[in-house]
C-alpha positions as a printed NumPy array, in Angstrom:
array([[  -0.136,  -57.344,   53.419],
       [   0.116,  -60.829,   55.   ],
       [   2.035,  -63.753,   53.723],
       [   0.685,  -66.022,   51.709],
       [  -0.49 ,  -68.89 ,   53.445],
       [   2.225,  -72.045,   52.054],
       [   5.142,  -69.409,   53.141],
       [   3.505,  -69.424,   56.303],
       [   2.94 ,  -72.71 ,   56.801],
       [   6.584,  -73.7  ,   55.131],
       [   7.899,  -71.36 ,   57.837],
       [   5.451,  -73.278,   60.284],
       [   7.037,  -76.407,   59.058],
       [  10.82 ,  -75.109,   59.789],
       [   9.986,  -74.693,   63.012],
       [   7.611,  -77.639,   63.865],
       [   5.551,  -75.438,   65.71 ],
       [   7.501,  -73.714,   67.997],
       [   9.167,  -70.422,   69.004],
       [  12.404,  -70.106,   67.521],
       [  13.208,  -67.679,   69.928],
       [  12.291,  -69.318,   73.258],
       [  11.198,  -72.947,   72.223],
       [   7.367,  -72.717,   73.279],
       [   4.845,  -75.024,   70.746],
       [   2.051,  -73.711,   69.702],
       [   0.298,  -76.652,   72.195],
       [   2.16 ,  -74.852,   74.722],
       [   0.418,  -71.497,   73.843],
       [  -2.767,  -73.197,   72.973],
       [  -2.364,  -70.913,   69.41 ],
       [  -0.523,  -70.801,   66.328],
       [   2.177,  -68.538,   66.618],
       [   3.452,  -65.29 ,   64.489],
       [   5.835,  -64.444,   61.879],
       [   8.354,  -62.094,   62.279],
       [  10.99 ,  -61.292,   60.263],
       [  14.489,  -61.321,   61.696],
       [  15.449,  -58.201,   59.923],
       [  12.306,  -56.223,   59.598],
       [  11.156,  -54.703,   56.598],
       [  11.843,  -51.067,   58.425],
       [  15.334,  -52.236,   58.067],
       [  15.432,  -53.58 ,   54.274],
       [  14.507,  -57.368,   55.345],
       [  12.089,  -59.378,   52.787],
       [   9.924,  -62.201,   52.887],
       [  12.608,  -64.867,   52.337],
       [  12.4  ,  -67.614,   53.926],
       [  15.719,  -67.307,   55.877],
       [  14.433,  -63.813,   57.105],
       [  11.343,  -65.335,   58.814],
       [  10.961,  -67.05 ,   62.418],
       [   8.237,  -68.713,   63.844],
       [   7.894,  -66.746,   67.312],
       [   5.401,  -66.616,   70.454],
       [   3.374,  -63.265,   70.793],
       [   5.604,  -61.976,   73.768],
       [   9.127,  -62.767,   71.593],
       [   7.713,  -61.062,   68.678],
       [   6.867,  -58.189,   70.84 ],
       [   9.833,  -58.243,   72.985],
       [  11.997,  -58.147,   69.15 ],
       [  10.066,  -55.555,   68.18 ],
       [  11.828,  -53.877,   64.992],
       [  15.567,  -54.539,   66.626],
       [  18.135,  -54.107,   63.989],
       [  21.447,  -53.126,   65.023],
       [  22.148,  -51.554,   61.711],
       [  24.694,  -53.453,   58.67 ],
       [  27.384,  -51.939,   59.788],
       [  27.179,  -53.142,   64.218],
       [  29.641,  -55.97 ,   65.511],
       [  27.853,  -59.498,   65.651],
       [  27.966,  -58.792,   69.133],
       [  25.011,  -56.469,   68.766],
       [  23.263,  -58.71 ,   66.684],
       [  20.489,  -61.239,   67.688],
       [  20.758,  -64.697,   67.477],
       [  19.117,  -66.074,   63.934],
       [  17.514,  -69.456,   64.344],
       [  17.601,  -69.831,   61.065],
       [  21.24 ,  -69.908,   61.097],
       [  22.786,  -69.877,   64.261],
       [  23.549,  -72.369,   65.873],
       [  21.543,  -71.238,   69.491],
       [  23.608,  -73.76 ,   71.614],
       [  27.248,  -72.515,   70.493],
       [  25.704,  -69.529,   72.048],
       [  23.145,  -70.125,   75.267],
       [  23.055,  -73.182,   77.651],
       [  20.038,  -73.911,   79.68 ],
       [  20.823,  -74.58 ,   83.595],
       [  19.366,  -77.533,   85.738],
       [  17.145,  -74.847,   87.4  ],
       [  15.752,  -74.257,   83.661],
       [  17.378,  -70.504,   83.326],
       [  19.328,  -69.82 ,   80.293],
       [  23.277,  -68.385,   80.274],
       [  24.678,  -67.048,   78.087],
       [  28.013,  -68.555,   75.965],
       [  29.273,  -65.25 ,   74.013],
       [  28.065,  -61.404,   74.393],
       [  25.602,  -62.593,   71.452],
       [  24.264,  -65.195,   73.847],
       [  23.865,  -63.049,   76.381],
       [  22.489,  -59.878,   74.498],
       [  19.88 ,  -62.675,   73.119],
       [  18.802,  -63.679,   76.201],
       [  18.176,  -60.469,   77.532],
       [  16.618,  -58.672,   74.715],
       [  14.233,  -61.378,   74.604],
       [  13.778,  -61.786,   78.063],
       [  13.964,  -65.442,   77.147],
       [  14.537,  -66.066,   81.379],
       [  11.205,  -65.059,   81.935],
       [   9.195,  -66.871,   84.854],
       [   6.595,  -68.327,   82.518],
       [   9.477,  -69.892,   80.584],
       [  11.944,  -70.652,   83.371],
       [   8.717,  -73.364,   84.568],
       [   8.111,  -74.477,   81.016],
       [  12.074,  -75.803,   81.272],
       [  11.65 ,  -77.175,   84.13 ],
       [   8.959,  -79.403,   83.731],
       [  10.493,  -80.06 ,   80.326],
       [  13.441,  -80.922,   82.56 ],
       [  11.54 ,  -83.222,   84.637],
       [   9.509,  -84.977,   81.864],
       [  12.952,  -85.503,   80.461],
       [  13.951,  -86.984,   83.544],
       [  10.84 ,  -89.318,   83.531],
       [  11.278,  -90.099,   79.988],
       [  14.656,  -91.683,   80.71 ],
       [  13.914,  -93.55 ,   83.955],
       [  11.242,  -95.092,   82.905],
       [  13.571,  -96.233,   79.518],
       [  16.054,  -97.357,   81.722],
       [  13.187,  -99.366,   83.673],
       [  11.886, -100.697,   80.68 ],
       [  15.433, -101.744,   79.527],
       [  16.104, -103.364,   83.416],
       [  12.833, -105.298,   82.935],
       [  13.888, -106.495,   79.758],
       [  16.814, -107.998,   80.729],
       [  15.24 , -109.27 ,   84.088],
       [  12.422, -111.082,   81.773],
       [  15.149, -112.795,   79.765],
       [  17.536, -113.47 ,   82.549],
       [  14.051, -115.563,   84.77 ],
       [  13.56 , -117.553,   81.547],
       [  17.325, -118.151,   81.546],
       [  17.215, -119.498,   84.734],
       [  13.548, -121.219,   84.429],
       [  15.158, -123.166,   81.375],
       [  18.279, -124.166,   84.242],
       [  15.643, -125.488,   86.88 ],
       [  13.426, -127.284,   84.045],
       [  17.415, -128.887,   83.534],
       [  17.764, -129.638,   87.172],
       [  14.694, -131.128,   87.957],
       [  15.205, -133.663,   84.956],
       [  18.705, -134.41 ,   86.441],
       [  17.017, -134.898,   89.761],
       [  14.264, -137.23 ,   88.479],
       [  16.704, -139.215,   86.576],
       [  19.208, -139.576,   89.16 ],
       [  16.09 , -140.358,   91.538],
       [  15.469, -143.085,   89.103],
       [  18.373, -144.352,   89.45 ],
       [  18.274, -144.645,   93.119],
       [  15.245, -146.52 ,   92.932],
       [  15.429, -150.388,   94.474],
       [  13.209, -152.147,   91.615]])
Protein backbone atom coordinates (compact mmCIF):
# COMPACT_ATOMS: atom_id res chain seq x y z
CA UNK A 1 0.00 0.00 0.00
CA UNK A 2 1.61 3.36 -0.89
CA UNK A 3 1.08 6.64 0.80
CA UNK A 4 -1.25 8.79 -0.18
CA UNK A 5 0.02 11.31 -2.34
CA UNK A 6 -0.35 14.95 0.09
CA UNK A 7 1.64 12.75 2.90
CA UNK A 8 4.06 12.28 0.33
CA UNK A 9 4.37 15.40 -0.93
CA UNK A 10 4.04 17.07 2.83
CA UNK A 11 7.01 14.79 3.56
CA UNK A 12 8.50 16.12 0.15
CA UNK A 13 7.92 19.54 1.48
CA UNK A 14 9.87 18.82 4.97
CA UNK A 15 12.62 18.06 3.20
CA UNK A 16 12.64 20.52 0.21
CA UNK A 17 13.66 17.90 -1.93
CA UNK A 18 16.46 16.36 -0.58
CA UNK A 19 17.94 13.31 1.20
CA UNK A 20 17.63 13.62 4.75
CA UNK A 21 20.14 11.20 5.12
CA UNK A 22 22.99 12.44 2.88
CA UNK A 23 21.68 15.91 1.58
CA UNK A 24 21.38 15.00 -2.28
CA UNK A 25 18.16 17.04 -4.18
CA UNK A 26 16.22 15.37 -6.20
CA UNK A 27 18.01 17.81 -9.16
CA UNK A 28 21.00 16.17 -7.96
CA UNK A 29 19.55 12.65 -8.70
CA UNK A 30 17.67 13.87 -11.66
CA UNK A 31 14.43 11.92 -9.71
CA UNK A 32 12.15 12.32 -6.97
CA UNK A 33 13.31 10.50 -4.16
CA UNK A 34 11.71 7.65 -1.71
CA UNK A 35 10.05 7.38 1.51
CA UNK A 36 11.25 5.44 4.12
CA UNK A 37 10.24 5.21 7.37
CA UNK A 38 12.77 5.70 10.14
CA UNK A 39 11.39 2.90 12.16
CA UNK A 40 10.01 0.47 9.69
CA UNK A 41 6.78 -1.01 9.88
CA UNK A 42 8.70 -4.60 10.54
CA UNK A 43 9.55 -2.87 13.70
CA UNK A 44 6.02 -1.27 14.81
CA UNK A 45 6.76 2.24 12.94
CA UNK A 46 3.55 4.00 11.20
CA UNK A 47 2.94 6.43 8.67
CA UNK A 48 3.36 9.52 10.87
CA UNK A 49 4.81 12.09 9.68
CA UNK A 50 7.76 12.18 12.17
CA UNK A 51 8.45 8.45 11.17
CA UNK A 52 9.03 9.34 7.48
CA UNK A 53 12.31 10.73 5.63
CA UNK A 54 12.75 11.83 2.34
CA UNK A 55 15.88 9.60 1.22
CA UNK A 56 17.99 8.86 -2.11
CA UNK A 57 17.60 5.22 -3.52
CA UNK A 58 21.14 4.10 -2.21
CA UNK A 59 20.29 5.59 1.64
CA UNK A 60 17.05 3.89 1.59
CA UNK A 61 18.77 0.77 0.58
CA UNK A 62 21.79 1.16 2.62
CA UNK A 63 18.91 1.67 5.91
CA UNK A 64 17.32 -1.13 4.89
CA UNK A 65 14.90 -2.28 7.87
CA UNK A 66 17.71 -1.14 10.68
CA UNK A 67 16.09 -0.98 14.01
CA UNK A 68 18.17 -1.48 16.91
CA UNK A 69 15.27 -2.70 18.93
CA UNK A 70 13.29 -0.21 21.97
CA UNK A 71 15.23 -1.35 24.36
CA UNK A 72 19.35 -0.50 22.49
CA UNK A 73 21.42 2.60 23.86
CA UNK A 74 20.98 5.77 21.54
CA UNK A 75 24.29 4.86 20.62
CA UNK A 76 22.93 2.13 18.40
CA UNK A 77 20.40 4.19 17.08
CA UNK A 78 20.43 6.17 13.73
CA UNK A 79 20.36 9.63 13.45
CA UNK A 80 16.48 10.97 12.86
CA UNK A 81 16.36 14.01 10.66
CA UNK A 82 13.31 14.62 11.76
CA UNK A 83 14.57 15.28 15.11
CA UNK A 84 18.07 15.28 15.50
CA UNK A 85 19.86 17.75 15.24
CA UNK A 86 22.58 16.07 12.38
CA UNK A 87 25.30 18.74 13.16
CA UNK A 88 25.46 18.17 17.12
CA UNK A 89 26.38 14.88 15.69
CA UNK A 90 28.55 14.84 12.15
CA UNK A 91 30.79 17.67 10.74
CA UNK A 92 31.69 17.77 7.15
CA UNK A 93 35.65 18.29 6.46
CA UNK A 94 37.20 20.82 3.89
CA UNK A 95 37.99 17.71 1.75
CA UNK A 96 33.99 17.15 1.80
CA UNK A 97 34.19 13.74 4.07
CA UNK A 98 31.99 13.58 7.00
CA UNK A 99 33.29 12.80 10.91
CA UNK A 100 31.69 11.86 13.17
CA UNK A 101 30.83 14.02 16.70
CA UNK A 102 29.39 11.10 19.09
CA UNK A 103 29.30 7.09 18.51
CA UNK A 104 25.71 8.07 17.00
CA UNK A 105 27.54 10.26 14.51
CA UNK A 106 29.77 7.91 13.67
CA UNK A 107 27.50 4.69 13.57
CA UNK A 108 25.35 7.12 11.12
CA UNK A 109 27.90 7.73 8.93
CA UNK A 110 28.91 4.38 8.46
CA UNK A 111 25.71 2.55 8.26
CA UNK A 112 24.83 4.84 5.62
CA UNK A 113 27.94 4.94 3.98
CA UNK A 114 27.17 8.63 3.82
CA UNK A 115 31.36 9.05 2.84
CA UNK A 116 30.74 7.49 -0.26
CA UNK A 117 32.83 8.75 -3.40
CA UNK A 118 29.77 9.93 -5.29
CA UNK A 119 28.94 12.06 -2.25
CA UNK A 120 32.40 13.01 -1.02
CA UNK A 121 32.46 15.09 -4.88
CA UNK A 122 28.93 16.33 -4.46
CA UNK A 123 30.52 18.25 -1.09
CA UNK A 124 33.08 19.34 -2.67
CA UNK A 125 31.82 21.13 -5.42
CA UNK A 126 29.13 22.25 -2.99
CA UNK A 127 32.24 23.42 -1.14
CA UNK A 128 33.58 25.24 -3.99
CA UNK A 129 30.30 26.83 -5.26
CA UNK A 130 30.15 28.00 -1.69
CA UNK A 131 33.40 29.41 -2.04
CA UNK A 132 32.36 31.21 -5.33
CA UNK A 133 29.18 32.29 -3.89
CA UNK A 134 31.02 34.34 -1.27
CA UNK A 135 33.84 35.84 -3.35
CA UNK A 136 31.96 37.00 -5.75
CA UNK A 137 29.57 38.73 -2.67
CA UNK A 138 32.49 40.08 -1.29
CA UNK A 139 33.38 41.47 -4.94
CA UNK A 140 30.14 42.77 -5.39
CA UNK A 141 30.26 44.45 -1.90
CA UNK A 142 34.16 45.89 -2.85
CA UNK A 143 32.63 47.30 -6.06
CA UNK A 144 30.00 48.87 -4.24
CA UNK A 145 31.92 50.75 -2.10
CA UNK A 146 34.56 51.52 -4.90
CA UNK A 147 31.45 53.01 -7.06
CA UNK A 148 30.50 55.27 -4.16
CA UNK A 149 33.93 56.13 -2.99
CA UNK A 150 34.86 57.49 -7.32
CA UNK A 151 31.68 59.58 -7.05
CA UNK A 152 32.96 60.77 -3.66
CA UNK A 153 35.94 61.87 -5.05
CA UNK A 154 34.43 63.00 -8.65
CA UNK A 155 32.12 65.38 -6.48
CA UNK A 156 35.88 66.67 -4.71
CA UNK A 157 37.48 67.37 -8.26
CA UNK A 158 34.08 68.98 -9.69
CA UNK A 159 34.97 71.23 -6.10
CA UNK A 160 38.52 71.78 -7.11
CA UNK A 161 38.23 72.70 -10.47
CA UNK A 162 35.61 75.48 -9.45
CA UNK A 163 38.19 76.68 -6.82
CA UNK A 164 40.75 76.66 -9.57
CA UNK A 165 38.64 78.61 -12.10
CA UNK A 166 37.69 81.08 -9.56
CA UNK A 167 40.97 81.66 -8.15
CA UNK A 168 42.16 81.77 -11.97
CA UNK A 169 39.69 84.52 -12.21
CA UNK A 170 41.01 86.21 -9.85
CA UNK A 171 44.43 86.24 -11.21
CA UNK A 172 43.25 87.61 -14.28
CA UNK A 173 44.80 91.34 -15.29
CA UNK A 174 41.38 92.91 -16.71
Amino acid sequence: MSLAADLRAGVRERFAGCCGYCGVSEADVGNDLEIDHYRPRAHGGGDDLDNLVYTCSACNRFKSAYWPGDDAPDDLRLLNPNRDDLSAHIDETVSGRLVGLTPRGWLHIRWLHLNRPLLVALRQRRQRAQLIAEGLSQAQDSAAFLQQRVAVLERELADLRAIVQRLAGLSDPQ
